[in-house]
N, C-alpha and C positions, 0 to 999 in steps of 0.2 A: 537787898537786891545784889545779886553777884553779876558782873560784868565782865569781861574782857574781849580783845582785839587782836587779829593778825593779821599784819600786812604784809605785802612782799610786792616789790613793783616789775613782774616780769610780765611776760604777753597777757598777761589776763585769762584767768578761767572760760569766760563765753567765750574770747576771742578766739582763743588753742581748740575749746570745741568744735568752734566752729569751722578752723580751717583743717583741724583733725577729720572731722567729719562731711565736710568739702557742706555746710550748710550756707543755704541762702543769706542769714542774719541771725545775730544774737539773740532775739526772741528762737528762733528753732534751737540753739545752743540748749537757753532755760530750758527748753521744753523737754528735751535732752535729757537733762541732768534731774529734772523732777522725780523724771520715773526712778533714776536709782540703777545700779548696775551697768550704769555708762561708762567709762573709761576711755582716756585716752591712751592708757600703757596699762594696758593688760596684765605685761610681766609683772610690773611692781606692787600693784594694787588691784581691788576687785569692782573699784565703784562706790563700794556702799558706804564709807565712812561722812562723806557730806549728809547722805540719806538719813542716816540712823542721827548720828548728830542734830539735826536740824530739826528733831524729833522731838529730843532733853530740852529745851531751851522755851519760853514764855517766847520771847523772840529772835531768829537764827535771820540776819542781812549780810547777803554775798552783795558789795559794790565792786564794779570792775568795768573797765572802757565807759561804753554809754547806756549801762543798764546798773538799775540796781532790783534786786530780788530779795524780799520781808515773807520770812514762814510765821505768821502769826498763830501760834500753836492755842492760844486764850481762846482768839475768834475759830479756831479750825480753817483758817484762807489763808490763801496766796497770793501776794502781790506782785506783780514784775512791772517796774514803772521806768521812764527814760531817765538820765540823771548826766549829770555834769560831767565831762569826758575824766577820766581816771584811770592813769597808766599803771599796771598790776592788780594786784587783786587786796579789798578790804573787807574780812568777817568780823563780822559784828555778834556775839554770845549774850544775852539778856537770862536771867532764869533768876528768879524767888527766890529766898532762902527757905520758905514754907512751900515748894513746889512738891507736888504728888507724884511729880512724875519718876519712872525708873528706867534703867536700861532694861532690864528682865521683861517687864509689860511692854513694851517696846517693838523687842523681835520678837515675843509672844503672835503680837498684832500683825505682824507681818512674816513671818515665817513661822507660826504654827509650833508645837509641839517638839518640833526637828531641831529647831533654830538653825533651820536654813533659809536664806532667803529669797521666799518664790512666793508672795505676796506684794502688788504694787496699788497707790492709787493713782487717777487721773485727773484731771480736773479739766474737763471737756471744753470751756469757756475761753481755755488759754488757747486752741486753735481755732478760734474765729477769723474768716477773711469773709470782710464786707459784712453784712449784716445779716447774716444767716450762717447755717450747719452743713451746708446741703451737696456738697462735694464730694467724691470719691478722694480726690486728690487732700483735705481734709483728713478724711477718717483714715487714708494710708501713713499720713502725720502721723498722728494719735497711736495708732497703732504699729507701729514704727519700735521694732526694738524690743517689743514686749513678747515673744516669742521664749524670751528668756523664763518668764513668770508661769506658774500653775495657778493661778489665780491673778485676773486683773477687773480693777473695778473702776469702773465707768461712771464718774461722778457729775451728773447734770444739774447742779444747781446753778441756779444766775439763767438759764436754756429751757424757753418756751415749747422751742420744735425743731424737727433734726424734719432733714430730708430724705426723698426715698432712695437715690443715690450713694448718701452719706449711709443710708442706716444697713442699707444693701450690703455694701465692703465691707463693716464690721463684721455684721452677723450673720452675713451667707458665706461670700467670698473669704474673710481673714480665718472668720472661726472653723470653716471646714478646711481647711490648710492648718490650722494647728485645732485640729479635734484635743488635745490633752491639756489645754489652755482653758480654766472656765473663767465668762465674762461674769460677773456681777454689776449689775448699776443701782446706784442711790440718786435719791433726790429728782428725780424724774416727775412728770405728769402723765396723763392721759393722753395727750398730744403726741410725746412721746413713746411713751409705750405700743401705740398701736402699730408704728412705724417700725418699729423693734419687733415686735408679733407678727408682721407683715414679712419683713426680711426674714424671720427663721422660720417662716413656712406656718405659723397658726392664727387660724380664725379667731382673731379678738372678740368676735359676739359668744365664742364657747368659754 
């Protein structure tokens, strides 16, 4: 197993997002930084190096203020749990010595052929409020940002059923304001889908 660590005790990565990006709380920060081509200084950097990174690794942990965030790359999930307040930021790198993984397959997976980066995933579950999908103000979260991408994929696993509201903003509203952006979604059900089929105008019985 190869390991290593960096620490640095300045404002904290969620914290700077979040007041870079004037958000609510540190959970909107992660949610932020998930998709990838987030920035807070534009000039210096592009975003993508947390992304792509977090990628190579069996397991990549950002701890910072009162969050900590686990890319379990073995299970394919993502954890953001509360944690013990911590001034600056601490990444955690885990990876095999037997690991498969490469950088080349990598931005394969997410930028195509180009190796540009205009491929993101989501993971739909991380903006839950209350105990359902079903908000406009929801799916403008989620969608939030990703205008950037030619492809964003909409991952519903852990998510029984989206509302007609929620599924509305995506797929009517978001996506005909960016027509050059395709949605893709995984892991969905029946529940789902017909909501999805609903919003962009087709007859789920056809």
């Amino acid at each position: 197993m190869i390991k290593f660590e960096v620490i640095d005790f300045g404002i904290g990565i969620f914290n700077n997002i979040m007041q870079k990006r004037r958000l609510a709380n540190e959970l909107e920060a992660i949610q932020d930084l998930l998709k990838g081509k987030q920035t807070t200084a534009p000039q210096q950097h592009t975003g993508e190096g947390v992304f792509f990174t977090s990628k190579l690794a069996d397991t990549f942990t950002i701890v910072s203020s009162n969050k900590k965030l686990t890319y379990n790359n073995i299970i394919e999930d993502i954890f953001p749990q509360d944690n013990k307040f911590r001034k600056g930021t601490k990444v955690i790198f885990v990876v095999s010595e037997n690991s498969k993984r490469n950088l080349e397959s990598i931005f394969k997976e997410y930028s195509g052929d180009t190796f540009e980066f205009n491929t993101t995933k989501v993971a739909v579950r991380l903006y839950k409020m209350g105990n359902n999908y079903i908000s406009r103000s929801q799916a403008r979260r989620i969608m939030s940002g990703l205008d950037k991408f030619k492809t964003v994929i909409l991952d519903y696993r852990y998510i029984n059923v989206v509302g007609q509201a929620f599924a509305d903003q995506i797929f009517r509203v978001w996506h005909n304001d960016h027509p050059g952006t395709v949605i893709e979604i995984i892991n969905s059900n029946e529940n789902i889908d017909m909501m999805i089929e609903r919003a962009r105008g087709v007859d789920a019985d056809q």
